[in-house]
N, C-alpha and C positions, 0 to 999 in steps of 0.2 A: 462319335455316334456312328457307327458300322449299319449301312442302310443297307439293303439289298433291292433295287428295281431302279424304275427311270423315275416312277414319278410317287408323292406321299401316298397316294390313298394306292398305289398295289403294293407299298415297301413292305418288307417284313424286316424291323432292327433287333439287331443282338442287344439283350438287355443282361447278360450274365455270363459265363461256359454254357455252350450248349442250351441256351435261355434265349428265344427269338418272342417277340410281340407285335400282333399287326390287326389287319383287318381282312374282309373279306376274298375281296381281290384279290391280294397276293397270298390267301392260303387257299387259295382256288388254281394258283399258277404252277404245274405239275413239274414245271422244268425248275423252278427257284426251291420247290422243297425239296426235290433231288440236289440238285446242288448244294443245298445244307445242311443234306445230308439227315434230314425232320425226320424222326421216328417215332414221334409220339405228338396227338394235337388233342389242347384242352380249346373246344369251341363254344363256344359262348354266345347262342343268338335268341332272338324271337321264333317263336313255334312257324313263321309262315318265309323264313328265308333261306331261298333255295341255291346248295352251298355244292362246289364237287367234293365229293368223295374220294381218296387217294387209297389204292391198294396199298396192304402191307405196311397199312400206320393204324396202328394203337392209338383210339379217339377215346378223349369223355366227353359225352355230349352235355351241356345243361341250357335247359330252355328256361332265359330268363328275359323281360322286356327292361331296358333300360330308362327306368323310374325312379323317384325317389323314392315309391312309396315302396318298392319288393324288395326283398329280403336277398340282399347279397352273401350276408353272413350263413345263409343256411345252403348253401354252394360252396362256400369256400374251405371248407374243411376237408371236401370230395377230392374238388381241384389240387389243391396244396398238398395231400398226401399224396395223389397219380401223379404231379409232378417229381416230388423228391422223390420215388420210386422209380420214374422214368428215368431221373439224372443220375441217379444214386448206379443204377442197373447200365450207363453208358448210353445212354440216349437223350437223344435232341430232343427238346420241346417247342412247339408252339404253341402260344395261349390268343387264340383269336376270339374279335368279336365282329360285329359289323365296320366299324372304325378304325377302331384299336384304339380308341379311346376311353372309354370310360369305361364297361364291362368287365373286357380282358386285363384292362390297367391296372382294377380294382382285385382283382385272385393275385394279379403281379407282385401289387405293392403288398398285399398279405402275406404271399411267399417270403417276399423279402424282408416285412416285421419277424417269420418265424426265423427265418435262416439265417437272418444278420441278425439276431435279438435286437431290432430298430424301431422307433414308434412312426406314427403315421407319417409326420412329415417327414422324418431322415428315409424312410421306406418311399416314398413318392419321388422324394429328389434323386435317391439310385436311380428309381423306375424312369424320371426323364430325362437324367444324362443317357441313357439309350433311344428313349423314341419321345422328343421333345414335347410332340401334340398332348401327351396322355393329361385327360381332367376326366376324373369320378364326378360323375353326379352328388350331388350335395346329399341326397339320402345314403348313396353307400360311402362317401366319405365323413359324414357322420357314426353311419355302423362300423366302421373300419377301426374307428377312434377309439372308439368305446369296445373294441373288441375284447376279449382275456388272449392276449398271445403267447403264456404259459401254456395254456391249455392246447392251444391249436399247435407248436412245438413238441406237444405231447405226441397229440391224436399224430401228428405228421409222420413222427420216428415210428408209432406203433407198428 
């Protein structure tokens, strides 16, 4: 597991090529995105958390509260396509949330159902050989389950 910081909650880990996962803190840390050379961030928070901004990076924002009860599935098709576009086009990703647990975990582990053709749990256990912490909340690991990942492989290449 390739960590980059001193300590978990600013790490950003490599979870793929050019595929980092974290949290707030360390995609706030303007010296560790340069060094990784980030050229692209899927950010993932609640409407009231206040985040820096990094010139010269390609952002998706999605404002989602980490619940069981919201709809992760209806973000992750946004995510998972600006990702493979991002990687696809030579560029670094980070997919943050506040943790890097559960929010950003959750677009992760979906990334990895389309691009590894993988169901939920072989998608999960990629996502924590890179950043150990990661747990979905039980509502979007439910939605994840039940996903169609035909389809989201589709919408991804479109």
């Amino acid at each position: 597991m390739e960590s980059y910081s001193d300590s978990y909650s600013s790490s950003l880990n490599k979870i793929d090529n050019n595929l980092y996962l974290g949290g707030v803190i360390g995609a706030s840390n303007s010296n560790l995105i340069s060094r990784l050379h980030i050229t692209s961030i899927v950010q993932i928070l609640s409407h009231n958390i206040a985040v820096v901004i990094h010139k010269k990076i390609r952002y998706l924002k999605i404002n989602i509260d980490d619940l069981p009860n919201v709809s992760i599935i209806r973000v992750v098709y946004e995510a998972v396509r600006f990702i493979n576009r991002e990687l696809t086009n030579g560029g670094a990703v980070l997919i943050h949330c506040a943790a890097g647990v559960s929010r950003s975990a959750s677009v992760a582990v979906a990334y990895f159902m389309a691009k590894y053709n993988l169901s939920y749990a072989a998608a999960l256990e990629k996502v924590k050989k890179g950043r150990g912490c990661v747990r979905p909340n039980e509502g979007f690991e439910r939605q994840l389950k039940e996903m169609d990942v035909r389809a989201l492989k589709n919408y991804m290449n479109a």
